[in-house]
C-alpha positions in Angstrom: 11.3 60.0 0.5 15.1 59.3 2.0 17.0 57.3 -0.4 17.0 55.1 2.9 13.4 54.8 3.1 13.5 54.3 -1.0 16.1 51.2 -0.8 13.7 49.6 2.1 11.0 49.8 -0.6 13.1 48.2 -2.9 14.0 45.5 -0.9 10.8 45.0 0.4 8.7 44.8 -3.0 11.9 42.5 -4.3 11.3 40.3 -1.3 8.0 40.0 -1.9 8.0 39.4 -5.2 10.0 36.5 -4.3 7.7 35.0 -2.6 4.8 35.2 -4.8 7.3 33.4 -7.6 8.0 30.8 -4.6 4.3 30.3 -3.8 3.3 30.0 -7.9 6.4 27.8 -9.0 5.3 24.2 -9.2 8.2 22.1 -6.8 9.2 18.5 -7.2 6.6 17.1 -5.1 3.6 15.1 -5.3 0.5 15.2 -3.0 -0.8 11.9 -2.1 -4.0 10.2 -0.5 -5.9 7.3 0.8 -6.5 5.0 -2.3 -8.5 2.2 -3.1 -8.7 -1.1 -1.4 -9.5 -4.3 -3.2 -10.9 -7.8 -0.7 -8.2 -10.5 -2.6 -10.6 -12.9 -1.5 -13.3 -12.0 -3.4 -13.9 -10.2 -7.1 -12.8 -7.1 -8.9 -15.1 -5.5 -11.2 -16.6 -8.6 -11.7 -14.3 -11.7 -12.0 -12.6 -13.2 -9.2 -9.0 -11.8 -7.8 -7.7 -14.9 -7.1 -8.7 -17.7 -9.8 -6.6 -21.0 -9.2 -6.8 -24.0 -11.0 -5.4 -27.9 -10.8 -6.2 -28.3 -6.7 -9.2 -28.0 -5.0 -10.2 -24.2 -3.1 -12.0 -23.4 -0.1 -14.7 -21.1 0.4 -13.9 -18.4 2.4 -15.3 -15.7 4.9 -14.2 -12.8 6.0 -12.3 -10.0 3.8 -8.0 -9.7 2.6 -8.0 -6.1 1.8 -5.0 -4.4 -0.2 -4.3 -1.1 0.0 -3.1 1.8 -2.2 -2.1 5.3 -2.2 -2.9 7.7 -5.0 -0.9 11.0 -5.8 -0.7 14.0 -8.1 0.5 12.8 -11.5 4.1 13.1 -12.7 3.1 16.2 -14.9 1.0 17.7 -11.9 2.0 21.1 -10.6 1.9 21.1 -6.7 2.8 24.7 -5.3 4.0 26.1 -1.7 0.3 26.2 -0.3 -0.3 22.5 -1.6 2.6 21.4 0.5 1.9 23.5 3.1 -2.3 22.2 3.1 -0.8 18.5 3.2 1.5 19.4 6.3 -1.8 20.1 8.4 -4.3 18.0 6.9 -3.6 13.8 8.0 -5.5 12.4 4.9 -2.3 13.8 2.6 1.4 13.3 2.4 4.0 15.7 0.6 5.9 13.0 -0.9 9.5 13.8 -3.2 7.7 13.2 -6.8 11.2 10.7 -7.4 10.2 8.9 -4.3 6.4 8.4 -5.9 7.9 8.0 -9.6 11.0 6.7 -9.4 10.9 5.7 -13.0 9.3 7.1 -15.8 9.0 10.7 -17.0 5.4 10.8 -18.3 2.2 8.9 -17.3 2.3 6.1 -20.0 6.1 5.3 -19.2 4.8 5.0 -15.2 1.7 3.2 -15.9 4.3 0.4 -18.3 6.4 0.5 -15.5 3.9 -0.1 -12.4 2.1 -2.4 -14.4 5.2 -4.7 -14.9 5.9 -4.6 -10.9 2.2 -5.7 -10.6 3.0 -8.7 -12.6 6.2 -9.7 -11.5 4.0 -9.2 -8.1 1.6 -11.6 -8.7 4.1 -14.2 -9.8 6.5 -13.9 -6.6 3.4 -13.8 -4.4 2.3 -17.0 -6.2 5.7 -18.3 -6.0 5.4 -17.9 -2.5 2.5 -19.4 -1.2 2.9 -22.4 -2.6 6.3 -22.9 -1.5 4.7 -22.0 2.1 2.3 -24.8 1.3 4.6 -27.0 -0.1 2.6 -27.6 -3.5 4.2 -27.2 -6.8 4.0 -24.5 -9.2 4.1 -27.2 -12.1 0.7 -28.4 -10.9 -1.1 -25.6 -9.5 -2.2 -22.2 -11.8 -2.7 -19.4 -9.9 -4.0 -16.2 -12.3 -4.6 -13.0 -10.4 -7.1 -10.3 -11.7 -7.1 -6.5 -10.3 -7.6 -3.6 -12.6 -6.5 0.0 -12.3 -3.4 -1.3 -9.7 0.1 -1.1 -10.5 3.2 -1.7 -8.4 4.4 -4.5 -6.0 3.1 -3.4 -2.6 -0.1 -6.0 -3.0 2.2 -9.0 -3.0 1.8 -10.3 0.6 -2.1 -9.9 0.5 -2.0 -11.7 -2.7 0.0 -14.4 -1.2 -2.4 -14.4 2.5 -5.1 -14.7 -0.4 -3.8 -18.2 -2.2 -2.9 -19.7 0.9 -6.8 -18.8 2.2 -8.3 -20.0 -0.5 -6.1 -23.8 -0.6 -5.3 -24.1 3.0 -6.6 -21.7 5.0 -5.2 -22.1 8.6 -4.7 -26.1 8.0 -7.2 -26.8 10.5 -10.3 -26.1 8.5 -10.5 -22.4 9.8 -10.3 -19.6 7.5 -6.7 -17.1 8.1 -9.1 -14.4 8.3 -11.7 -15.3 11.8 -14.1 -14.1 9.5 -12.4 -10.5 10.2 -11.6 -7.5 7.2 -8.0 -7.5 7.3 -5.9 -4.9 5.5 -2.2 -4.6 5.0 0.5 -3.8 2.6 4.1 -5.3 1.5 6.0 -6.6 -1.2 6.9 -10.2 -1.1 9.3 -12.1 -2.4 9.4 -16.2 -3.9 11.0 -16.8 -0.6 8.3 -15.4 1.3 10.4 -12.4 3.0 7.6 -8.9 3.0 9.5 -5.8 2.3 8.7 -2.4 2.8 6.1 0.2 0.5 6.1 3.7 1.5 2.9 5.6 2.3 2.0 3.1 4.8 0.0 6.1 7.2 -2.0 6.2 4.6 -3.1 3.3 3.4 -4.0 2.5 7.0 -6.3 4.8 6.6 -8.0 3.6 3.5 -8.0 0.4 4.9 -10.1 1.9 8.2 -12.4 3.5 5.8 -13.5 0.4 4.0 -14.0 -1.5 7.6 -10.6 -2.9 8.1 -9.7 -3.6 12.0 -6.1 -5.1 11.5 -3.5 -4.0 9.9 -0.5 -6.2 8.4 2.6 -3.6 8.0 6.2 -4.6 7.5 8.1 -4.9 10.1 10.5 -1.8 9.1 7.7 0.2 8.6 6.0 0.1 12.3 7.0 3.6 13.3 5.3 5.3 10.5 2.5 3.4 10.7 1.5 4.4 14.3 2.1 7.8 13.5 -1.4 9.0 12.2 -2.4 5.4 13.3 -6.6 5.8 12.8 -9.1 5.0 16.0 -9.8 1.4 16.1 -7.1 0.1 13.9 -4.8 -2.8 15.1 -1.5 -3.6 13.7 0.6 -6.5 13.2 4.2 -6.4 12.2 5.3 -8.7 9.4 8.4 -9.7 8.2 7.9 -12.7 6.2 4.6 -15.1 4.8 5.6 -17.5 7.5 5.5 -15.2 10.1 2.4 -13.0 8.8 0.3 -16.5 8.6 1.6 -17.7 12.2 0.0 -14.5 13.5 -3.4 -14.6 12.1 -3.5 -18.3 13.4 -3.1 -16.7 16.7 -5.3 -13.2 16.3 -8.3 -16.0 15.4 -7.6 -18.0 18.4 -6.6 -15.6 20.9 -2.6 -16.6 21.3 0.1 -13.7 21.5 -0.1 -11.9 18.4 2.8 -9.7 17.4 2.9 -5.5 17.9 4.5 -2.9 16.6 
């Protein structure tokens, strides 16, 4: 063999062996999928989501669906052919693993830190509804009940949810129409919805378990009509106001908003 044709050898099984370490190394990314949805309107394992107390509740119809995302943990490894499998398949998302666990470095930090943004959650989404019904926090208890969930992203369904079951549309109607809506976005005691991340797929969860609407934030329209599933409409939110204006009109057939 030429030392020419011996160097190509070389090169070739160094290159190579490159990309096997590549392909092998775990990367700073986690893999995530259609979660779990939860109908705020109704019970968790249970006991009631939604349990208020000091002014009288409606009985509702129709479901308020959150929606979640789950994803490799924080000490997963996810290789080159996991990121490559999520690039093709629709039902996964190669997400950064900061962007999924911004802080924390081991699950029980994460799951102390998600479930603190659930409760902080629940308290602006409280905070909000009654201000949107112009009751008073001093007289009205609102406790909210969902296991295994952590983070903010249920706030705005959790609001929808107390104004459903005290108000409803203010004409006796339920927000609903007796539909399963889904949808996603943090609110806060002002009532403004903020964005969540994995949006694409939480739309699909919320297809899955028989949701035909979909409340997204406003901001995040574009990457929810991007693997937008068959038969799912959405609704652009950018505040409580604005999402219960819009399921007045989806129930009685006035312009409803569009992404």
């Amino acid at each position: 063999m030429s030392s020419r044709a011996r160097a190509l050898a070389v090169c070739t099984a160094l290159v190579l062996a490159l990309l096997v370490t590549v392909a092998l190394a775990p990367l700073p990314y986690s893999v995530a999928y259609p979660g779990m949805t939860a109908n705020v309107l109704g019970e968790d394992k249970g006991k009631p989501v939604i349990t208020i107390t000091g002014a009288e509740t409606r009985r509702t119809s129709g479901e308020l669906r959150m929606t979640s995302i789950v994803a490799t943990g924080p000490d997963a490894s996810v290789r080159l052919p996991d990121i490559v499998r999520g690039w093709f398949h629709t039902d996964e998302a190669v997400m950064p693993r900061e962007a999924v666990y911004p802080v924390g470095n081991n699950t029980e930090e994460i799951a102390e830190h998600n479930a603190k943004q659930m409760k902080e959650s629940q308290d602006t989404a409280t905070a909000a509804a009654l201000g949107q019904l112009n009751k008073s926090e001093k007289d009205i208890k609102v406790k909210l009940s969902l296991a295994d969930v952590g983070g903010p992203s249920a706030g705005l369904m959790f609001a929808l949810g107390i104004v459903d079951k005290l108000d409803g549309d203010g004409a006796g109607h339920d927000l609903t129409g007796g539909r399963t809506i889904a949808g996603t976005g943090t609110i806060s005691a002002g009532g403004k919805v903020g964005a969540v991340g994995g949006v694409p797929l939480k739309t699909q969860a919320a297809r899955r378990d028989g949701a035909s609407v979909f409340l997204v934030p406003r901001k995040e329209c574009a990457d929810a009509r991007a693997e937008l599933p068959n038969g799912m409409r959405l609704i652009p939110v950018s505040t409580l106001d604005g999402a219960v204006d819009a399921l007045k009109a989806l129930r009685t057939g006035g312009k409803v908003p569009s992404c």
